[in-house]
C-alpha positions, -999 to +999 in steps of 0.1 A: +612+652-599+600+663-569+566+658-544+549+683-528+552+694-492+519+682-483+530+648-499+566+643-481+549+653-448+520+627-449+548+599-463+574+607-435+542+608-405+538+572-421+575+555-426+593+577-396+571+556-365+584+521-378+620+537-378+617+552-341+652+555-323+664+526-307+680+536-274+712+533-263+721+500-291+711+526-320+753+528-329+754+495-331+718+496-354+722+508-391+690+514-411+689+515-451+661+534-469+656+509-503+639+528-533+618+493-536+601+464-515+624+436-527+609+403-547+613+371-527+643+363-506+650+330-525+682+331-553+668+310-571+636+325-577+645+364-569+655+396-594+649+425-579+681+448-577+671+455-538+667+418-529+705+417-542+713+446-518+698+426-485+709+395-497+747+416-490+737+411-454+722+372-459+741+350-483+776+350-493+784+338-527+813+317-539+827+349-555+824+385-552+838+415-567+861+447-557+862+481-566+881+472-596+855+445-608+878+423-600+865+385-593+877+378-557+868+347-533+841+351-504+829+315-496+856+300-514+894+306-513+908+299-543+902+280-581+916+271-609+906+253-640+919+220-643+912+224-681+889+244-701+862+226-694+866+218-657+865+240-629+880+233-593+870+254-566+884+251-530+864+260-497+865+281-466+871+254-440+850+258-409+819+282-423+782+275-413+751+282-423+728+307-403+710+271-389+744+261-382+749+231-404+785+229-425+785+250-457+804+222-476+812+209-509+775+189-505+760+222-499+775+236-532+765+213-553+727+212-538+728+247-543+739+249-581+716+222-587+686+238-572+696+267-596+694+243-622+666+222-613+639+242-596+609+253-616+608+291-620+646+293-614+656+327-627+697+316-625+688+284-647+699+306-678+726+325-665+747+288-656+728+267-688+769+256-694+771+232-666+770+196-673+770+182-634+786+193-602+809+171-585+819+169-546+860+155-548+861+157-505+841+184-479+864+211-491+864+209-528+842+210-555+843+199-590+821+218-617+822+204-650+812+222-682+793+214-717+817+240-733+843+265-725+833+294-709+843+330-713+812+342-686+808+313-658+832+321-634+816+360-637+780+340-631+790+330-596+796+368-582+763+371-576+733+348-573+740+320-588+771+321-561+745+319-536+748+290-511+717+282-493+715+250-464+703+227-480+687+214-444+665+243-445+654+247-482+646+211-485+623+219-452+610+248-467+606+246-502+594+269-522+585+288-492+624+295-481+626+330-496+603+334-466+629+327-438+659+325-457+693+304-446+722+315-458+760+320-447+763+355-447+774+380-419+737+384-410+708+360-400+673+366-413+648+379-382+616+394-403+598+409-430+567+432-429+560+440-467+565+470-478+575+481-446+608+463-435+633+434-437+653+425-404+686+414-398+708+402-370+744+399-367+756+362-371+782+355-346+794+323-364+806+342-394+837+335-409+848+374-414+832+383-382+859+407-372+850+430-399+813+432-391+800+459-365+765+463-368+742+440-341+713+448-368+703+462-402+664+472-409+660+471-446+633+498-451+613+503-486+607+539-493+600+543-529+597+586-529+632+603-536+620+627-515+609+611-482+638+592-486+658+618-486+641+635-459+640+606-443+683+603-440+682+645-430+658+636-402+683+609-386+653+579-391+679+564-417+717+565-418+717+553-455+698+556-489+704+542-524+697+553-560+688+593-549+680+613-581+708+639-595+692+667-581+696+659-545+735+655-550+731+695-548+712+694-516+730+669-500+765+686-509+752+717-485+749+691-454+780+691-437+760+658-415+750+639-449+776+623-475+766+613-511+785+593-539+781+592-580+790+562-593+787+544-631+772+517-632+775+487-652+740+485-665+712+505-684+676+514-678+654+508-714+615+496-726+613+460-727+587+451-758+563+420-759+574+403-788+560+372-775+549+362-747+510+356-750+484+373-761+494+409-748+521+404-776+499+402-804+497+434-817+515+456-848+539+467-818+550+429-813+544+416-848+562+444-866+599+458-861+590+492-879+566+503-857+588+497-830+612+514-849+592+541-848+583+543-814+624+541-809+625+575-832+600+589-815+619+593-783+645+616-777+668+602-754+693+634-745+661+654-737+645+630-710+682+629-695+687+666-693+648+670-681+643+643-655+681+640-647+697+674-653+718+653-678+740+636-655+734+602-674+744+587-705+720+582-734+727+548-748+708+528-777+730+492-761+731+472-727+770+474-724+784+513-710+809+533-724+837+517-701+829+482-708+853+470-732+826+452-749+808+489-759+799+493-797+813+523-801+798+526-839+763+518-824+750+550-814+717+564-797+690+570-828+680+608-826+647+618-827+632+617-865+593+623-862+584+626-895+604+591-897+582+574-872+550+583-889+566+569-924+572+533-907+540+535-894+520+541-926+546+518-942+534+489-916+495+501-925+488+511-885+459+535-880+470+564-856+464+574-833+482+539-821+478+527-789+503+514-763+505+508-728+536+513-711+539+502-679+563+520-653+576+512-618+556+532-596+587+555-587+583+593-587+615+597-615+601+570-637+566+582-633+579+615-650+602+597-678+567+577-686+552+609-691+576+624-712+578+598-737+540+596-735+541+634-747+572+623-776+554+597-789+523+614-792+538+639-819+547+605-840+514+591-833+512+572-806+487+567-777+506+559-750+489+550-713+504+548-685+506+520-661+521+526-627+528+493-604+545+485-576+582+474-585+583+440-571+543+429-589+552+449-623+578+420-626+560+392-621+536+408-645+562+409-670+573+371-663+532+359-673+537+385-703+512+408-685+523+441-705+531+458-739+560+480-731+579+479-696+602+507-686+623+491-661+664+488-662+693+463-651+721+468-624+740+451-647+772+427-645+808+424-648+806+400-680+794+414-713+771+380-711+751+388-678+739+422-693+725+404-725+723+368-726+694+361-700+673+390-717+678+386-751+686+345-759+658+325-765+642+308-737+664+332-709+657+334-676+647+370-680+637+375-716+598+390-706+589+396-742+602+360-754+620+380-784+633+353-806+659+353-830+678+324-845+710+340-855+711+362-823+710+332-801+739+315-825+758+348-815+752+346-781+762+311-778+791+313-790+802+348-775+796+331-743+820+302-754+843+324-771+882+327-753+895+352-777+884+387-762+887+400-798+866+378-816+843+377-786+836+412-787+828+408-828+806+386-819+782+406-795+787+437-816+771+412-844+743+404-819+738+438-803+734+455-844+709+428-855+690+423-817+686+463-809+692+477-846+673+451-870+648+439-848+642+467-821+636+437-796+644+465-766+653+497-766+677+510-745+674+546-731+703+554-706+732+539-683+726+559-649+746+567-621+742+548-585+740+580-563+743+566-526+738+587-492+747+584-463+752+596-427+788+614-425+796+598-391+793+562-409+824+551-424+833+522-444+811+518-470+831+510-507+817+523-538+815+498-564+796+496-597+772+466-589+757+493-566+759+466-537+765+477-500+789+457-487+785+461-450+818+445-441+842+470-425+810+497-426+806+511-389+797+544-373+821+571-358 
C-alpha cells in the first residue's frame, strides 16, 4: 500500500534534517531506517522485534545463531550438559561490559536471575525451567534445571542470553533500559523517541576486528514509502521489513540492494479471552463466534491484495520449513454463510461489534481494513484502532483491547513461537487464554527429548489451542525483505531478521 506524493514529501522534509550528512566520517557512519520506535532498551522488560535489532549493536548474548539456525557461541565459548538436567557453560575470558567491569560468571548468574526475578520480566516465561544458577570459578557457570529441556539452550539465543553489568542495573534499576550497559560491539550514546537511537563503536570488544562502523543511528520511520525514499535519497544506507512491492522498484536501482527472506514467525489477531474487563464479551466468552470471525476472513485474498501474494497463508505459529509444521492443519477458507450460523447458534445480535486494534503501519492499516470489509458480510462491526507500535503493546499487556493484529519474528525452537503466548500465565499471552490440557501439552513438549513424540505433542496443542478453542488466529508467515545501499557489504541474511553488524562495512 502506498502514500500519496504530498504525504512522502511532507514525511521525508520531516525525518531527512535529523539524518543530514555527516562529513568526511559518514563511511565510517551507517544509518538504519526501523519500521518502529523500539519498546524499552532493557531485556528483561523489552519485546519489540526492533529493540531486538539495536540490541544487535548493544548486548551480546551467551548464544546466537547462523544462517543455518544453527546455535553458536557469542559470549560464551563452549557447553555441554553435564547431565540432562545440568548445563555447563564456559566463558570468553577477558570481555567487559560497556562500563568496563568484567562480564563474568557473577554477571551471568545476576543476569538470569534478574530475568527471573524482576517484576514485569517478559523472559521470566521463556526460562520458567531453571531451578538456580550457579558460579563454579569467573569462567564458568553452572545452570541447573527443574526438568529436561528440549527448548532452553534455544532460549538463550536471544534475550534471555542477554548479559547486562550488573554495576549498572543495580544503579539504575528499572530505569536501565534508559542507558543501557551491555557487552556488545557498540556502547549506548542517546535516544530521542521516535526520532533516533545512537550508537558508538566499543573499542574493548572482544570481536573488535570485525566491526567497522565508528556509529550506527537507529532511526524509526514507520511509512514503507519514506522509508524507502528515504534509502534512494542516500539519508539511510539500510531498511528492514519493506513491503513486496518495493522488491520491484528496488530491483531497477543498480545503487540499492534488497533481500527476501522466510522467516521463522507469523503475523495473526491476538483475542481477549481474558484479561479484564475488555475480555468480557461473546467474542471472549464464546469460541463460535470467534470461530466465526476466523471464517469470515479470507486469508489468500488479503495476501494477494496487500502483498501481491508473496506470503504464506497459515492457520499455526510454526512455517512450512519448521519441522514442527502441522501439515494436516490447514488455513480455514472463507465460509460466510458459516459465520452467521455460529453466530445465531451462540444468540449474538448482528450487527456485532469488535474493535481491532492495528499497529499504526501503512500495510497493516490496509489488512485492518480489509478484514473490516470480510467481516462485515458475516456480520461483524469491526472498528479500527490505529496505535503507535511500541504503546499498542503495552495496551495489550493491561488487556487494553478486543482483537490485536500484530505478529512474532519468531524463534528457532517450536517452544519460543508458542509457549510464552499460549501457556497459562506466559510472559506474552495478552488475552490470558487458558486451557488446562493445552498447558499439560506444552509442558511436556518443552520437556520432551524425543523429536517424534515432541512434535505429537504440539500438533495435539496447536489442534485444540487454534482449532477447538480459536484462542488466536493466525493469518500469514511473511518474508523479511531487507534493503540496503549496494556499496555496503557484509550483512548475512538470516531468518531471525537480525542485522548482525559484525563483518558489515562499506565499499
Amino acid at each position: 500500500m502506498k502514500t500519496t506524493i504530498r504525504t512522502v514529501i511532507a514525511a521525508a522534509a520531516l525525518l531527512i534534517p535529523a539524518m543530514a550528512p555527516m562529513g568526511s566520517a559518514q563511511a565510517q557512519n551507517l544509518r538504519i531506517g526501523l519500521r518502529e520506535d523500539p519498546d524499552i532498551l532493557d531485556p528483561t522488560l523489552s519485546r519489540t522485534y526492533v529493540g531486538r535489532i539495536v540490541y544487535m549493536a548493544i548486548c551480546d548474548k551467551l548464544f546466537d545463531i547462523n544462517e543455518r539456525l544453527e546455535v553458536v557461541p557469542q559470549l560464551a565459548t563452549a557447553h555441554r550438559w553435564e547431565n540432562p538436567t545440568t548445563l555447563i557453560i564456559t566463558l570468553r575470558d577477558g570481555v567487559r561490559f560497556h562500563d568496563g567491569e568484567p562480564m563474568d560468571a557473577e554477571a551471568v548468574r545476576y543476569s538470569i536471575n534478574r530475568h527471573l526475578t524482576m517484576q514485569g520480566s517478559f523472559r521470566r516465561s521463556e526460562i520458567s525451567e531453571i531451578d538456580r544458577v550457579e558460579v563454579v570459578d569467573p569462567r564458568t557457570v553452572r545452570i541447573i534445571l527443574k526438568t529436561p529441556s528440549a527448548s532452553f539452550l534455544s532460549a538463550l539465543t536471544d534475550r534471555a542470553g542477554m548479559i547486562v553489568s550488573p554495576k549498572a542495573a543495580e544503579a539504575a534499576g528499572r530505569n536501565f533500559g534508559n542507558r543501557p550497559v551491555c557487552a556488545g560491539p557498540f556502547r549506548f550514546v542517546e535516544r530521542v523517541a521516535q526520532e533516533r537511537i545512537v550508537v558508538e563503536r566499543f573499542r574493548e570488544y572482544w570481536d573488535a576486528a570485525n566491526i567497522h562502523f565508528d556509529r550506527v543511528t537507529y532511526l524509526p520511520i514507520p511509512d514503507n514509502t519514506v522509508r524507502l525514499a528515504n534509502l534512494q535519497s542516500g539519508a539511510v544506507e539500510f531498511v528492514e521489513r519493506m513491503e513486496p512491492d518495493d522488491m520491484a522498484t528496488i530491483g531497477r536501482t543498480r545503487n540499492l540492494r534488497a533481500i527476501a527472506v522466510d522467516e521463522l514467525g507469523y503475523q495473526g489477531i491476538t483475542i481477549n479471552n481474558g484479561n479484564g474487563e475488555r475480555a468480557n464479551t461473546p467474542l471472549g466468552r464464546d469460541a463460535r463466534v470467534r470461530q466465526a470471525l476466523e471464517l469470515a476472513i479470507d486469508r489468500a485474498a488479503i495476501n494477494q491484495v496487500v502483498y501481491e501474494g508473496m506470503y504464506t497463508p497459515t492457520r499455526q505459529p510454526f512455517p512450512p520449513a519448521n519441522p514442527f509444521h502441522v501439515s494436516d492443519f490447514p488455513p480455514t477458507e472463507r465460509n460466510v454463510d458459516r459465520a452467521r450460523a455460529l453466530l445465531r447458534e451462540a444468540g449474538v445480535t448482528t450487527p456485532f461489534p469488535v474493535e481491532l486494534t492495528v499497529p499504526n503501519n501503512p500495510d497493516l492499516r490496509q489488512v485492518g481494513e480489509v478484514i473490516q470489509s470480510m467481516a462485515a458480510e458475516a456480520g461483524f462491526a469491526v472498528t479500527l484502532r490505529a496505535m503507535e507500535f511500541a504503546s499498542s503493546l503495552q495496551a495489550a499487556t493491561r488487556g487494553e483491547f478486543q482483537t490485536y493484529l500484530v505478529g512474532w519474528s519468531g524463534r528457532v525452537d517450536p517452544d519460543g513461537n508458542i509457549f510464552t503466548f499460549t501457556r497459562t500465565g506466559g510472559g506474552q499471552n495478552d488475552g490470558r487464554y487458558s486451557n488446562p490440557e493445552v498447558d499439560r501439552l506444552l509442558d511436556a513438549a518443552r520437556i520432551e527429548l524425543d523429536v517424534e513424540k515432541r512434535r505429537d505433542l504440539y500438533a495435539q496443542a496447536v489442534r485444540l489451542a487454534f482449532g477447538q478453542d480459536v484462542s488466536r488466529i493466525y493469518l500469514w508467515h511473511r518474508k523479511n525483505i531487507m534493503a540496503h545501499a549496494a556499496r555496503l557489504t557484509g550483512y548475512r541474511p538470516v531468518s531471525d531478521g537480525m542485522i548482525r553488524l559484525q563483518g558489515m562495512r562499506f565499499q
